[in-house]
mmCIF file of the N, C-alpha and C atoms, coordinates in Angstrom:
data_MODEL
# 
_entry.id   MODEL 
# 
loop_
_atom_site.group_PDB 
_atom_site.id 
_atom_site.type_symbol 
_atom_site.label_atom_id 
_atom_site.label_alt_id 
_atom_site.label_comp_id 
_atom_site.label_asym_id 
_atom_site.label_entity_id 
_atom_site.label_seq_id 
_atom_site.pdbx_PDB_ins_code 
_atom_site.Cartn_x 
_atom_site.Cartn_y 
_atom_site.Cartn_z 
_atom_site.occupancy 
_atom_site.B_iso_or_equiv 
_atom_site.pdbx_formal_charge 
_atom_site.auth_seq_id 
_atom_site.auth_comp_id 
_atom_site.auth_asym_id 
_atom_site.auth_atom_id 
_atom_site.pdbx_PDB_model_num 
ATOM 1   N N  . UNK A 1 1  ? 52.241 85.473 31.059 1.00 0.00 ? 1  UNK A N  1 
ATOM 2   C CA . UNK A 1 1  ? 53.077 85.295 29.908 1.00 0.00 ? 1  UNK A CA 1 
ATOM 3   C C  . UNK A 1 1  ? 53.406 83.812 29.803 1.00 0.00 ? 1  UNK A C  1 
ATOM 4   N N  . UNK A 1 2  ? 53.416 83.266 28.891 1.00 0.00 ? 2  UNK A N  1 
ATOM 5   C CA . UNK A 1 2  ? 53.093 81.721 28.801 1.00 0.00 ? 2  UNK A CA 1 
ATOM 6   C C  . UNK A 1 2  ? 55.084 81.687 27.777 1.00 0.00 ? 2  UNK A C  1 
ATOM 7   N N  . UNK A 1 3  ? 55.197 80.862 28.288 1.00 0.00 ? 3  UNK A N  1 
ATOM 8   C CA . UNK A 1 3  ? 56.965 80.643 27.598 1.00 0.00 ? 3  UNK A CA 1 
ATOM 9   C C  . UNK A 1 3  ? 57.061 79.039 27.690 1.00 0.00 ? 3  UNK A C  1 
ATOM 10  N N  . UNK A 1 4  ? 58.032 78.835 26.799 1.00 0.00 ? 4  UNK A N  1 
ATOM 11  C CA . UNK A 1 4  ? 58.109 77.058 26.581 1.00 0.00 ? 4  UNK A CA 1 
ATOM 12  C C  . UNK A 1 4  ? 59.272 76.511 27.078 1.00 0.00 ? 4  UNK A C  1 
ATOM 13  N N  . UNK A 1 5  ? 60.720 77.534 27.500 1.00 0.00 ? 5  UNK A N  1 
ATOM 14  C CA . UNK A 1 5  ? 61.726 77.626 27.875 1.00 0.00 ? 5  UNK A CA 1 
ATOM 15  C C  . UNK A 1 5  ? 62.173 78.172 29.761 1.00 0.00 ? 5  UNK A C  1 
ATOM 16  N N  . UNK A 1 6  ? 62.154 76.880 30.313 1.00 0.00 ? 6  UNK A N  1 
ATOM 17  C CA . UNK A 1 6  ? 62.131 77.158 31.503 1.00 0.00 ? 6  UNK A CA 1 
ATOM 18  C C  . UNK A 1 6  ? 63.191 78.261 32.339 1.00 0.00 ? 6  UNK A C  1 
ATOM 19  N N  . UNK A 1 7  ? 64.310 78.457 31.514 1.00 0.00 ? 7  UNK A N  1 
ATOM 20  C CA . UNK A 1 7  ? 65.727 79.657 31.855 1.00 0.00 ? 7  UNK A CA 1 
ATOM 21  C C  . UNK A 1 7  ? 64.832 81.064 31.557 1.00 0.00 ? 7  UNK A C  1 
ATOM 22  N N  . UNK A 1 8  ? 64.350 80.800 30.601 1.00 0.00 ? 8  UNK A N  1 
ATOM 23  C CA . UNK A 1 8  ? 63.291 82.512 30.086 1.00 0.00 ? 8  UNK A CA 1 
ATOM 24  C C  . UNK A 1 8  ? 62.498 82.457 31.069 1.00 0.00 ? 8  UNK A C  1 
ATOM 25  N N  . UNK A 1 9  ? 61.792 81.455 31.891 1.00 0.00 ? 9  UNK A N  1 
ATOM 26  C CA . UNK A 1 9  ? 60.908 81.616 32.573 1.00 0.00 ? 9  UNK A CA 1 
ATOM 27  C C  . UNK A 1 9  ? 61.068 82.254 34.132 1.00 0.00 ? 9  UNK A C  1 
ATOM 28  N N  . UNK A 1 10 ? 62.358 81.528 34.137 1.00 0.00 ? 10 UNK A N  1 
ATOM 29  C CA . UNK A 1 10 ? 62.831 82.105 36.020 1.00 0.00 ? 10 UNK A CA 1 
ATOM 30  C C  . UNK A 1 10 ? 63.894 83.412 35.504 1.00 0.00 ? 10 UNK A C  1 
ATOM 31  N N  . UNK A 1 11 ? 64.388 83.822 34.564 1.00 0.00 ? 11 UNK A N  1 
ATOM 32  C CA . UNK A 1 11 ? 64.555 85.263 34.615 1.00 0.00 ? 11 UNK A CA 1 
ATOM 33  C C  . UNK A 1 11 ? 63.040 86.126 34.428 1.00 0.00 ? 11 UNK A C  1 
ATOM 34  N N  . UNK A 1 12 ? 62.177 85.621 33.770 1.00 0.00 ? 12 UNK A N  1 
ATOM 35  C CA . UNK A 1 12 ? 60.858 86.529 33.969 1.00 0.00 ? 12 UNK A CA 1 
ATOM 36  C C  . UNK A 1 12 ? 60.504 86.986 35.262 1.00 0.00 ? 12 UNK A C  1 
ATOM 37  N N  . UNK A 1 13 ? 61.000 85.714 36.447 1.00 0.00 ? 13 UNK A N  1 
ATOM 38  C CA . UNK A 1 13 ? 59.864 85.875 37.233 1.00 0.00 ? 13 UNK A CA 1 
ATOM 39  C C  . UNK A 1 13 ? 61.099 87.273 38.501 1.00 0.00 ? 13 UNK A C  1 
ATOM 40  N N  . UNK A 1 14 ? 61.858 87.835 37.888 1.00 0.00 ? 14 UNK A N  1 
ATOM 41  C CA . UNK A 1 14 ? 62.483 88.817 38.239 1.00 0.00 ? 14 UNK A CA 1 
ATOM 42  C C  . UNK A 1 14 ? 61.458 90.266 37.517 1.00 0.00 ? 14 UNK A C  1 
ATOM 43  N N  . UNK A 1 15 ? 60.988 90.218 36.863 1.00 0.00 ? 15 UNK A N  1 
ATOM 44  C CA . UNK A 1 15 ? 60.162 91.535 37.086 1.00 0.00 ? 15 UNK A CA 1 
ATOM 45  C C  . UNK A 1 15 ? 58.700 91.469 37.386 1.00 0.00 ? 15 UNK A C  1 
ATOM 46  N N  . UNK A 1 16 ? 58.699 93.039 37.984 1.00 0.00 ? 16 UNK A N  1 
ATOM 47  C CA . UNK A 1 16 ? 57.724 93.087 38.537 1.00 0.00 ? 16 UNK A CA 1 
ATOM 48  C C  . UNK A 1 16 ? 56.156 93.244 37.775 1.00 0.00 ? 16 UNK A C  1 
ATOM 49  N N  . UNK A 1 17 ? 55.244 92.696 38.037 1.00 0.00 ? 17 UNK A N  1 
ATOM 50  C CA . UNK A 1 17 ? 54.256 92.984 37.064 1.00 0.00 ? 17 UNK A CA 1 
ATOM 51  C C  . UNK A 1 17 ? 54.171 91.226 36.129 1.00 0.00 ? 17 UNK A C  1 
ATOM 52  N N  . UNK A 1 18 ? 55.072 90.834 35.692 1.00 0.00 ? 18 UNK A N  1 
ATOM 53  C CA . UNK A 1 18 ? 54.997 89.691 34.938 1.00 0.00 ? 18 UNK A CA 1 
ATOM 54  C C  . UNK A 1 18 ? 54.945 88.233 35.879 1.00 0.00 ? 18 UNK A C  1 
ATOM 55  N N  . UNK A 1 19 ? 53.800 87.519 35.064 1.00 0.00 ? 19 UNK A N  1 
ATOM 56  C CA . UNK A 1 19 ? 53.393 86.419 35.507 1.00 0.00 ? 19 UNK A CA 1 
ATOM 57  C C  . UNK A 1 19 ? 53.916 85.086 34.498 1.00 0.00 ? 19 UNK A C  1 
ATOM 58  N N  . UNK A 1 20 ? 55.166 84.930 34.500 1.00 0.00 ? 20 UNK A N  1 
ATOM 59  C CA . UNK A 1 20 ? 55.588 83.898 33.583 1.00 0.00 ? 20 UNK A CA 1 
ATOM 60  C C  . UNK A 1 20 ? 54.885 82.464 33.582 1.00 0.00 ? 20 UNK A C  1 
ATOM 61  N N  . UNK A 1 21 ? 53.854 81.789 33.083 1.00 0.00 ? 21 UNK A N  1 
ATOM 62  C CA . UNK A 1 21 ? 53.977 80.315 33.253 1.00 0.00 ? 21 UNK A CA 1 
ATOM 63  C C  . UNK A 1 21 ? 54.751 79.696 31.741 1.00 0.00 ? 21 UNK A C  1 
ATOM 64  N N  . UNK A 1 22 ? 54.661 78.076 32.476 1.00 0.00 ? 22 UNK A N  1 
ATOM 65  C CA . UNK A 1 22 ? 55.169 77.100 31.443 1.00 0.00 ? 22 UNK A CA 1 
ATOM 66  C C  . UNK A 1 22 ? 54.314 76.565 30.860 1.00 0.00 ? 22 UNK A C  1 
ATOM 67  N N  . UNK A 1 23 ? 54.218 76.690 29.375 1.00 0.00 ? 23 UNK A N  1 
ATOM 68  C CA . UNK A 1 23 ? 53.600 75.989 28.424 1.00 0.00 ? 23 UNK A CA 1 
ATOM 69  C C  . UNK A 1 23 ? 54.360 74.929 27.635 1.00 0.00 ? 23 UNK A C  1 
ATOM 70  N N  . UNK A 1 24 ? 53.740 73.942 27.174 1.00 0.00 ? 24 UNK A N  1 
ATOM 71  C CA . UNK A 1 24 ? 54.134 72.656 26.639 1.00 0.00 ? 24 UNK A CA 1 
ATOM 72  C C  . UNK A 1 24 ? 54.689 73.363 25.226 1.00 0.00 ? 24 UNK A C  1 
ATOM 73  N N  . UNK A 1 25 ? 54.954 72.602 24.374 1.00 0.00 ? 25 UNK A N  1 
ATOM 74  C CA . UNK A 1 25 ? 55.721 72.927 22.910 1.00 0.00 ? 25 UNK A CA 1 
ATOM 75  C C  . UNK A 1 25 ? 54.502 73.188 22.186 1.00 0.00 ? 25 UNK A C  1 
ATOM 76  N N  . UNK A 1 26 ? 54.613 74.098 21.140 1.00 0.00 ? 26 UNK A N  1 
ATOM 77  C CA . UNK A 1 26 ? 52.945 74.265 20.670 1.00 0.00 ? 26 UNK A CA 1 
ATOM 78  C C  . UNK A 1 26 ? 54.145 74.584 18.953 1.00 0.00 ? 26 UNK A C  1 
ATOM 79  N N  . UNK A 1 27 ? 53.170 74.724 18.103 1.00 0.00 ? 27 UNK A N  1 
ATOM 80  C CA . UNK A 1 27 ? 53.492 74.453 16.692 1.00 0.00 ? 27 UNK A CA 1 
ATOM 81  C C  . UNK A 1 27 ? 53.788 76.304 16.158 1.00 0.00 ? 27 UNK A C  1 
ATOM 82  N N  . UNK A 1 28 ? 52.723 76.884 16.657 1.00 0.00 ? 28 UNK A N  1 
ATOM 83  C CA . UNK A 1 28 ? 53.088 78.311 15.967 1.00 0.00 ? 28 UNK A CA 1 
ATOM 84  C C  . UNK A 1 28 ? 52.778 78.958 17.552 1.00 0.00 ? 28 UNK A C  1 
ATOM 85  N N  . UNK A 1 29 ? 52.751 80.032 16.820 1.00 0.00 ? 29 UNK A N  1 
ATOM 86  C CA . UNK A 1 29 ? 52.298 81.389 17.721 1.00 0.00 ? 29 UNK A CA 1 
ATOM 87  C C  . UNK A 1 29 ? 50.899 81.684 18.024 1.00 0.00 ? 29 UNK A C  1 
ATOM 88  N N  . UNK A 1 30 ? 49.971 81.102 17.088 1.00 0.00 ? 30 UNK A N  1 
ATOM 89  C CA . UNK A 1 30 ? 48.271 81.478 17.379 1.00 0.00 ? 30 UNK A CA 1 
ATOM 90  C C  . UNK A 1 30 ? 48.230 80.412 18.292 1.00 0.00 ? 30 UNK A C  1 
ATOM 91  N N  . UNK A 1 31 ? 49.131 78.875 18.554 1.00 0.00 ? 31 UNK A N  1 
ATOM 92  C CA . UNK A 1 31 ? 48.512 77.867 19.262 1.00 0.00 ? 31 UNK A CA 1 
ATOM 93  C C  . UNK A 1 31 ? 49.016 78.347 20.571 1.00 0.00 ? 31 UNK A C  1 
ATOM 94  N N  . UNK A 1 32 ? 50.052 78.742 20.610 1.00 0.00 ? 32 UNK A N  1 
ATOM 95  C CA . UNK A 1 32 ? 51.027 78.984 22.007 1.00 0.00 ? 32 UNK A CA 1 
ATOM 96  C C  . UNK A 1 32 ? 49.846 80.505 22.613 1.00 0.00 ? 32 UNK A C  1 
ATOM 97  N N  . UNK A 1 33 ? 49.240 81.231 22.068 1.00 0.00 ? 33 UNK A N  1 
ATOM 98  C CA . UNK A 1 33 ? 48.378 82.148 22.444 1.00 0.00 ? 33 UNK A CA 1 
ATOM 99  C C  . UNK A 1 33 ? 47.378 81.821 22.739 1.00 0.00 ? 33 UNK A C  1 
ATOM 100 N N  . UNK A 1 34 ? 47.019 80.569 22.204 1.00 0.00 ? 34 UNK A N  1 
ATOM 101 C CA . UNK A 1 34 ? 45.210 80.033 22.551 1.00 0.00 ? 34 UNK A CA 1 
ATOM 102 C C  . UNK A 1 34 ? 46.017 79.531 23.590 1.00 0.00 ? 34 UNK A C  1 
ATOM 103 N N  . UNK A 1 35 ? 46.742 78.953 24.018 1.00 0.00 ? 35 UNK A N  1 
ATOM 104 C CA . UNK A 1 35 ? 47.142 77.807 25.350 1.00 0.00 ? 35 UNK A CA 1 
ATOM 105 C C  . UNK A 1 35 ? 47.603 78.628 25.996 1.00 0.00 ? 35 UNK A C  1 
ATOM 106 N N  . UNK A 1 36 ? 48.197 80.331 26.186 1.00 0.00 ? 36 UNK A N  1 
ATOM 107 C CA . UNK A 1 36 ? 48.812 80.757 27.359 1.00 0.00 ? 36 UNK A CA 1 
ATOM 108 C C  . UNK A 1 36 ? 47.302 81.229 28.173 1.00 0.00 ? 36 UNK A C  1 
ATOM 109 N N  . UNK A 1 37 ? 45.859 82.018 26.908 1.00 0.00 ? 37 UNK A N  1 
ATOM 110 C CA . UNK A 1 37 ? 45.207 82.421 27.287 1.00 0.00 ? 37 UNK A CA 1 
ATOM 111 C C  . UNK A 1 37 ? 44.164 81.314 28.152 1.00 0.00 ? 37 UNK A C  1 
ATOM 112 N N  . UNK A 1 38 ? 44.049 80.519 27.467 1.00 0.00 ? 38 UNK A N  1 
ATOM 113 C CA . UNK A 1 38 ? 42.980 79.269 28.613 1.00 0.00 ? 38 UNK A CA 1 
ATOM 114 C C  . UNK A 1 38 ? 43.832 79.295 29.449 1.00 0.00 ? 38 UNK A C  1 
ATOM 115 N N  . UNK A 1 39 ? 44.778 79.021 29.599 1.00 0.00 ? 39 UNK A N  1 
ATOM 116 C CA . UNK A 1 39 ? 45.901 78.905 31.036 1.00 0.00 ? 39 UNK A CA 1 
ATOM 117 C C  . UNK A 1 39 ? 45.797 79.810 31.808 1.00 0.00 ? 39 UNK A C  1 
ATOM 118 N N  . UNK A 1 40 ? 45.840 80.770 31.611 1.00 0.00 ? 40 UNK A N  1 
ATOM 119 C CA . UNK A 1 40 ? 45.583 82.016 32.365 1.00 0.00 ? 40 UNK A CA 1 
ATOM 120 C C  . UNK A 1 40 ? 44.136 82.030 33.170 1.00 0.00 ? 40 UNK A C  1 
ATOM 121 N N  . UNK A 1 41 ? 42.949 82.262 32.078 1.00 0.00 ? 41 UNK A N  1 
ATOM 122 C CA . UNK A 1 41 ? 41.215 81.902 32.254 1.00 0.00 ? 41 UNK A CA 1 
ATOM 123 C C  . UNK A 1 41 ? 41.331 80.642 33.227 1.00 0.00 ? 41 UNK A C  1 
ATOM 124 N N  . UNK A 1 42 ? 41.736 79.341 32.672 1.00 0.00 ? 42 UNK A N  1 
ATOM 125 C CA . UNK A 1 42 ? 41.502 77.875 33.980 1.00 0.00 ? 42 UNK A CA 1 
ATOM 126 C C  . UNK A 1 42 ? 42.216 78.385 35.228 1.00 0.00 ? 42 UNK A C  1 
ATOM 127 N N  . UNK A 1 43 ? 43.430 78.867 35.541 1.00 0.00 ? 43 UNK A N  1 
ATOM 128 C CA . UNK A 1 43 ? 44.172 79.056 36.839 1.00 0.00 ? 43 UNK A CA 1 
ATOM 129 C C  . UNK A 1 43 ? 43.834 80.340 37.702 1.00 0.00 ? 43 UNK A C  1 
ATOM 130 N N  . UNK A 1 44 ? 42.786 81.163 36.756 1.00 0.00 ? 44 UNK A N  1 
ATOM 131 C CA . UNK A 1 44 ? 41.527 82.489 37.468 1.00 0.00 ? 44 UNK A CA 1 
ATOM 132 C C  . UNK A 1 44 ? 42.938 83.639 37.968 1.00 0.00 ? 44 UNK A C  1 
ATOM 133 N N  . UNK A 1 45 ? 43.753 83.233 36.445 1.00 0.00 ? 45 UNK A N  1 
ATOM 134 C CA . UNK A 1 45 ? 44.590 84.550 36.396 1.00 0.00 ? 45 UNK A CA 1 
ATOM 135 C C  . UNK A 1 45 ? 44.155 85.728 35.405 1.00 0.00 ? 45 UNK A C  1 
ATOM 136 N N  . UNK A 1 46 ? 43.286 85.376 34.914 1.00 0.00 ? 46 UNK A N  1 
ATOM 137 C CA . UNK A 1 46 ? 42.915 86.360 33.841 1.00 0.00 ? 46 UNK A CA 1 
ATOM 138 C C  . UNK A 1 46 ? 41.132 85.829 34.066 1.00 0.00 ? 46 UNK A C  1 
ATOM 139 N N  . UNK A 1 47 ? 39.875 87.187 33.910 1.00 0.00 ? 47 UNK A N  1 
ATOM 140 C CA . UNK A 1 47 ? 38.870 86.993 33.425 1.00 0.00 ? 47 UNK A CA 1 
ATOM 141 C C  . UNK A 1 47 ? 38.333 87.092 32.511 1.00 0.00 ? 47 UNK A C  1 
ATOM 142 N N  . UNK A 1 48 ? 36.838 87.037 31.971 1.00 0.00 ? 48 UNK A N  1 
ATOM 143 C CA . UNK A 1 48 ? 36.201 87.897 30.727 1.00 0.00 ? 48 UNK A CA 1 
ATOM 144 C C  . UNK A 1 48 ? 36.259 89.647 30.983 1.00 0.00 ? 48 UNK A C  1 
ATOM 145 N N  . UNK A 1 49 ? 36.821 90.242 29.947 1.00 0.00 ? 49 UNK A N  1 
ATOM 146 C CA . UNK A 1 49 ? 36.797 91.704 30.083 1.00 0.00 ? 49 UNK A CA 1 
ATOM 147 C C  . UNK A 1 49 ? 38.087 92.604 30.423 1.00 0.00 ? 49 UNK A C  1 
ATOM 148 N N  . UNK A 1 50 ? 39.229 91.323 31.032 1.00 0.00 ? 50 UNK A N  1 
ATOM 149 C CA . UNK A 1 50 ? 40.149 91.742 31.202 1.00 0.00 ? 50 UNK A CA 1 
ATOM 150 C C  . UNK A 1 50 ? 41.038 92.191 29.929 1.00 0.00 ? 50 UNK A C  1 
ATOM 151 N N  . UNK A 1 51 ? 42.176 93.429 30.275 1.00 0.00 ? 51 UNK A N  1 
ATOM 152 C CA . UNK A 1 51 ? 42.817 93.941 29.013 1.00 0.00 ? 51 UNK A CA 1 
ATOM 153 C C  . UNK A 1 51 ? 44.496 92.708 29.661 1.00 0.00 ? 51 UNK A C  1 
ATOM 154 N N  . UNK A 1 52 ? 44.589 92.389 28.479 1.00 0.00 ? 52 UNK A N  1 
ATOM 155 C CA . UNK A 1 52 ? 45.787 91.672 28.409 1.00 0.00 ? 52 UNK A CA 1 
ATOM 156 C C  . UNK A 1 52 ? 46.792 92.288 27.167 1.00 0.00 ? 52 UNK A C  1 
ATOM 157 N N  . UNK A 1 53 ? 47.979 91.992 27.617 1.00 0.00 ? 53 UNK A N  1 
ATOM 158 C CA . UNK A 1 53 ? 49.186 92.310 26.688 1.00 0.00 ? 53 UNK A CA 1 
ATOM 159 C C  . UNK A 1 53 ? 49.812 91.416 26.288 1.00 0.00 ? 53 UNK A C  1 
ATOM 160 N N  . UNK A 1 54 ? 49.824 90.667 25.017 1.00 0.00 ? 54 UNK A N  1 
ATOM 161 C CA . UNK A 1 54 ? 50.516 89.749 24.214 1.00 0.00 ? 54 UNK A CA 1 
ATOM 162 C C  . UNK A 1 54 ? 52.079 89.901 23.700 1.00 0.00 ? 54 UNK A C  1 
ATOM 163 N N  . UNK A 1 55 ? 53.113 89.640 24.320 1.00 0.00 ? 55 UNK A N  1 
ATOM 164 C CA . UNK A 1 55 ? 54.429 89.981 23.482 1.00 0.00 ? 55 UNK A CA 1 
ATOM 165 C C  . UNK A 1 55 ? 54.816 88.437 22.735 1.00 0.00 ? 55 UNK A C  1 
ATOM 166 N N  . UNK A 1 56 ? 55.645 88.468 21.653 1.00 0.00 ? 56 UNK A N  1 
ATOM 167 C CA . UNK A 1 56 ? 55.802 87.590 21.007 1.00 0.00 ? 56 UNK A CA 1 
ATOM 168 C C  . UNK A 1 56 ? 57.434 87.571 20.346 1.00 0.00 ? 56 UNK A C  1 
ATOM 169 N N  . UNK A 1 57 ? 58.546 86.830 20.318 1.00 0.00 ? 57 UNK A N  1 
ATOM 170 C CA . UNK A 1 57 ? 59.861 86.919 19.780 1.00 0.00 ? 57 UNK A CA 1 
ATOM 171 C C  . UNK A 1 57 ? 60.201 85.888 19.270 1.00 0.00 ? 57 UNK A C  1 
ATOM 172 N N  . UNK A 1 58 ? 60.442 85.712 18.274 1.00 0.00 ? 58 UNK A N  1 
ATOM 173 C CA . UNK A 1 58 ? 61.306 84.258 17.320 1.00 0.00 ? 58 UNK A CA 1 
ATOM 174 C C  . UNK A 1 58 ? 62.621 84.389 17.943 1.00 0.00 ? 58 UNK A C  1 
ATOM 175 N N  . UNK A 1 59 ? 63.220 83.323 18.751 1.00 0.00 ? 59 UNK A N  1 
ATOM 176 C CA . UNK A 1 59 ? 64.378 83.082 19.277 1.00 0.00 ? 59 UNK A CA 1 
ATOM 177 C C  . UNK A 1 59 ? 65.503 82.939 18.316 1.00 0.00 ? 59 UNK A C  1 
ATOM 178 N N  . UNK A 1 60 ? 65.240 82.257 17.306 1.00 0.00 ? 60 UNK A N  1 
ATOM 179 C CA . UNK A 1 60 ? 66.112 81.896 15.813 1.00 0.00 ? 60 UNK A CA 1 
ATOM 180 C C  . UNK A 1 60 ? 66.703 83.179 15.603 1.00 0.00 ? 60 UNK A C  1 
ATOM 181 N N  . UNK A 1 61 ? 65.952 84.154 15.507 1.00 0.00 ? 61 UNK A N  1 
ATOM 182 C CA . UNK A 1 61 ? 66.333 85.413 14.711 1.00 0.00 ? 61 UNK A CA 1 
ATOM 183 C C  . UNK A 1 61 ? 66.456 86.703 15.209 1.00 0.00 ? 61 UNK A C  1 
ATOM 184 N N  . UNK A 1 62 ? 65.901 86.611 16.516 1.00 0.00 ? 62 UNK A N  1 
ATOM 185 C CA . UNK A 1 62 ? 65.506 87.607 17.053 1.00 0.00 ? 62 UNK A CA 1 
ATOM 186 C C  . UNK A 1 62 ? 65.150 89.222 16.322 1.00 0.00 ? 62 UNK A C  1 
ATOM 187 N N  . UNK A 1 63 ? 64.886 88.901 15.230 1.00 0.00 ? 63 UNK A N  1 
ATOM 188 C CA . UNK A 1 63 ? 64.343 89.841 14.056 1.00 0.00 ? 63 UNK A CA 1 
ATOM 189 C C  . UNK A 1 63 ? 62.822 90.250 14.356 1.00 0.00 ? 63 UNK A C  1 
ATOM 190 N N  . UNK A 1 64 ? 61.914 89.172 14.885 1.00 0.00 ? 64 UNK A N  1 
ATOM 191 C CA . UNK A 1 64 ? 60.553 88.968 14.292 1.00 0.00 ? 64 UNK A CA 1 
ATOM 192 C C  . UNK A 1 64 ? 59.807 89.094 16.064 1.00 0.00 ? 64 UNK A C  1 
ATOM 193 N N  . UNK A 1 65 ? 59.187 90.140 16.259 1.00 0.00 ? 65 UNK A N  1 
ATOM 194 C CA . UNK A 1 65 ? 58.949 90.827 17.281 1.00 0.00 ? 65 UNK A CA 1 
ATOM 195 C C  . UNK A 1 65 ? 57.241 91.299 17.167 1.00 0.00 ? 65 UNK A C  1 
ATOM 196 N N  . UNK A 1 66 ? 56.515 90.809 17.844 1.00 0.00 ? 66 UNK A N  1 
ATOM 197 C CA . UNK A 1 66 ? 55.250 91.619 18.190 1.00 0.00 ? 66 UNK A CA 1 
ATOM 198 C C  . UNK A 1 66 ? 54.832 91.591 19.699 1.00 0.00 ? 66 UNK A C  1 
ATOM 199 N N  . UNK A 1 67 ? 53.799 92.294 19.460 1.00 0.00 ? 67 UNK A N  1 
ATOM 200 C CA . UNK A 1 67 ? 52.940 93.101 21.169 1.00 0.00 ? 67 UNK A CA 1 
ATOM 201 C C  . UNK A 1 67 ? 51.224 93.381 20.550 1.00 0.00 ? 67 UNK A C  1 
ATOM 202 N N  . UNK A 1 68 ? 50.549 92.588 21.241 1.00 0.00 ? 68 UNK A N  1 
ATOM 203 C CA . UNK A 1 68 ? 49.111 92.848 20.863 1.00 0.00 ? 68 UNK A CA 1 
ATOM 204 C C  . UNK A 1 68 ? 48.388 92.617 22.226 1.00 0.00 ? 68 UNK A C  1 
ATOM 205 N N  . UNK A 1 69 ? 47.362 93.829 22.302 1.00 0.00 ? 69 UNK A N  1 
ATOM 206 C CA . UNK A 1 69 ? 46.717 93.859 23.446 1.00 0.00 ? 69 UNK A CA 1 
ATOM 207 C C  . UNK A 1 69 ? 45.494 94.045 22.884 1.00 0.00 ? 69 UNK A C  1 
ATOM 208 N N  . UNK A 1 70 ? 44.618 92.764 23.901 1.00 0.00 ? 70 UNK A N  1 
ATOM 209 C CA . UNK A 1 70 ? 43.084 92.360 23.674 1.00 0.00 ? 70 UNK A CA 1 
ATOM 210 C C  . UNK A 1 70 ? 42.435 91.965 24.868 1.00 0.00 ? 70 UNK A C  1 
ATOM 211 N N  . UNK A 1 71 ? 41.554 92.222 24.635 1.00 0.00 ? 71 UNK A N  1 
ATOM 212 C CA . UNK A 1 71 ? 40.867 92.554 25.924 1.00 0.00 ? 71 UNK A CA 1 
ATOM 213 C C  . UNK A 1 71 ? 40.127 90.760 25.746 1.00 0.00 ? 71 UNK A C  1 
ATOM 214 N N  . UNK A 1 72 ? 39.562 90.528 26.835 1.00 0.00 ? 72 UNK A N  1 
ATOM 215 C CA . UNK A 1 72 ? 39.335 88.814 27.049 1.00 0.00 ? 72 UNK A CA 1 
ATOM 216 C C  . UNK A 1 72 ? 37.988 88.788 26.612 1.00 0.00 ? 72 UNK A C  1 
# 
């Protein structure tokens, strides 16, 4: 799970199953997804073929909520 906010990041790393890293500031949501997924692929946390789970939350509003799972 790739996050830009280092406080979100060390409560992540309290559950089990989730792999929080830190990503730099990215502009939207498709860029922050291309950069969590190479991050994942370069550090041989994720391969080709693997099923991954995408969650996504606008902090502003906390209105605007998704979850997409794709396989690598």
């Amino acid at each position: 799970m790739g996050v830009s906010d280092e406080r979100i990041l060390r409560r992540l790393r309290l559950y089990w199953g989730v792999e929080p890293i830190l990503i730099g500031d990215v502009k939207d949501y498709d860029e922050g997804e291309r950069e969590t997924l190479n991050r994942l692929i370069r550090d041989g946390l994720i391969a080709k073929g693997d099923l991954v789970l995408l969650t996504h939350g606008v902090i502003d509003t906390y209105n605007d909520y998704s979850i997409r799972i794709l396989r690598v």
